[in-house]
N, C-alpha and C positions, 0 to 999 in steps of 0.2 A: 429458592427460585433458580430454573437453571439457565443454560443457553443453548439456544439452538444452532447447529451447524450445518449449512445448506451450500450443497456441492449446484451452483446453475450452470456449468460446463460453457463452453463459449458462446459469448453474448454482446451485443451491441453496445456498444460503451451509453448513448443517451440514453436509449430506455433502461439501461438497469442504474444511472445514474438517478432517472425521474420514478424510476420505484424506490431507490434510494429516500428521495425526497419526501415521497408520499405516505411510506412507511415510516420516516420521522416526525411526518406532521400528525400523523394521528395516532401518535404514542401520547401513553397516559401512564400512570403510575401502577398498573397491574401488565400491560404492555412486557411481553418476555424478550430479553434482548437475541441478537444473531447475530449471525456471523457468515459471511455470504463468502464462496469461494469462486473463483471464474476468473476468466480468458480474454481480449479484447483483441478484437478487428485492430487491422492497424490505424492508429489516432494521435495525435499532440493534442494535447490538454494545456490549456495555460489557464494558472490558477488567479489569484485575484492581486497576486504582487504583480504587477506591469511595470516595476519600474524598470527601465534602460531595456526593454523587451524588443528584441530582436526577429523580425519573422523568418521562417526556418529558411535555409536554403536552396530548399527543393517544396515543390509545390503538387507532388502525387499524392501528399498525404493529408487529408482535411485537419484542421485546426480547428479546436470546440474550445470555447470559454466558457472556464466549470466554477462554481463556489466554494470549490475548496482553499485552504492557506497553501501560501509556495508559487510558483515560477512554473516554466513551461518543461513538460516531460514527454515521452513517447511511451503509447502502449502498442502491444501486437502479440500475433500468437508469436508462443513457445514463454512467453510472461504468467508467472503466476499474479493473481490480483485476490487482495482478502479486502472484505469492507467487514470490519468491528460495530455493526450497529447497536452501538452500547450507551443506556444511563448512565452517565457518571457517575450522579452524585450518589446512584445505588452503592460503589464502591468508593468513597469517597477521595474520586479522584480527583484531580486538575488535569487540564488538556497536556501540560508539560510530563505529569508522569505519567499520563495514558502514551503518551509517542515512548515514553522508557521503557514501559512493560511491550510496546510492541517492539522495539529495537531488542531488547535481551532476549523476547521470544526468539529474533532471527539468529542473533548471535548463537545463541545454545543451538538451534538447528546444526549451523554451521561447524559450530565445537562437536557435535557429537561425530559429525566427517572428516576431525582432525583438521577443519580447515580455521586457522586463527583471525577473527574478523574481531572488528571495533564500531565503537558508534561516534559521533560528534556532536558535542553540545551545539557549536555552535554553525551546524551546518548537520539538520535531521537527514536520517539514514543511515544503512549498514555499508562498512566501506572496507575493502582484503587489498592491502597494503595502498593505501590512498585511493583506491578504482573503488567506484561505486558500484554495488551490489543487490541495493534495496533503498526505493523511495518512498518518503512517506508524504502525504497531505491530509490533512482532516480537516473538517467543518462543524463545530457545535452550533447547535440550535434547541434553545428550551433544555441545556444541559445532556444532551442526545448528540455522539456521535455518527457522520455519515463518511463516506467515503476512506481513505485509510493506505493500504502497503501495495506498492510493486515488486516484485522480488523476479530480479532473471535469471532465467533458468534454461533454455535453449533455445536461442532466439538469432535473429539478425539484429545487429547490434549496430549496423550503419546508420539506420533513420536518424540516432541519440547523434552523428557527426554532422549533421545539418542545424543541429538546436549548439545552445549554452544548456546543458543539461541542469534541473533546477536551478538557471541564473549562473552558472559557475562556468568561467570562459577554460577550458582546455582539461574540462573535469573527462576521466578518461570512466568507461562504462566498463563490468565484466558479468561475468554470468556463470552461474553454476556448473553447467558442463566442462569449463578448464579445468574443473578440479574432482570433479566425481563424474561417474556414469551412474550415478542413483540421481536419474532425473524426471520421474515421473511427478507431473504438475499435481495431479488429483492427490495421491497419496502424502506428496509433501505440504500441500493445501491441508489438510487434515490433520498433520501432526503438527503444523504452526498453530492452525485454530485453535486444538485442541489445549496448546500449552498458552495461549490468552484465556482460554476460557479457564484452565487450571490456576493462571495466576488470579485471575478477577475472582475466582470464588474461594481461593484462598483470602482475599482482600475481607470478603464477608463473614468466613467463620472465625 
């Protein structure tokens, strides 16, 4: 069974949120999973931990309360966004190492640009010397992953100093262009995908 990889180039954070949804509810066990690559308008997302939730600072940018796990983040162009819509239990996974096969995905990204990045157990994401680099949120439902990675890559990176970047007061934001000019979203979009879908179906043979 393979996975499919679907470049939707920029797009509305709710409707491809509620397609999201729609093609999780009506998966069934022959259902082939994807892997959705895309862009977001600028948006704060706060996810379904509200605890000590702080409204942003500035008020230009709409605020959506989404189902995913995790605290309040910022999307916007020059962000890559991947959503994993993936069975688990095809690969028998648990939601804990599904977030580790996407973290080492970024990691090796990063290692392969000589750039040395790490992850956090106890605080999900990819982080190049404690700045955060790449957020993660998921939401299982019926054992089916939705929603999934942030990863910045050339962006405006102020919106992230009006929030507590996922809940974490004076967490500092970076982005892929400090450290390479190999910044195109599409094509890095596809070589992440490509190495979750390598490790998931590694999982199966």
């Amino acid at each position: 069974m393979s996975i499919s990889i679907k470049n939707l180039g920029l797009t509305a954070y709710e409707s491809t949120w509620n397609e999201m949804k729609n093609f999780t509810s009506k998966r069934d066990q022959a259902t082939l999973d994807e892997i959705w690559i895309t862009e977001h308008e600028a948006i704060y997302t706060l996810g379904l931990n509200k605890k000590d939730y702080k409204k942003p600072l500035r008020d230009d940018i709409p605020v959506l309360h989404v189902d995913r796990g995790g605290k309040i983040t910022y999307h916007g162009r020059g962000q890559l966004i991947i959503y994993p819509l993936i069975d688990l239990e095809r690969y028998h996974l648990t939601i804990r190492s599904f977030v580790t096969l996407i973290e080492k995905s970024i990691v090796g990204f990063l290692s392969r640009r000589d750039i040395k990045a790490n992850a956090k157990i106890e605080a999900p994401g990819v982080y190049i010397e404690n700045k955060k680099i790449a957020s993660l949120g998921l939401r299982i439902k019926n054992h089916a992953s939705y929603h999934g990675l942030s990863l910045n890559i050339d962006m405006d990176l102020t919106p992230f100093d009006a929030i507590d970047p996922c809940g974490y007061k004076n967490l500092q934001m970076t982005q892929l262009k400090t450290f390479t000019d190999d910044i195109s979203i599409e094509s890095i979009g596809f070589e992440i995908a490509n190495d979750i879908k390598h490790q998931l179906l590694h999982l199966k043979s």
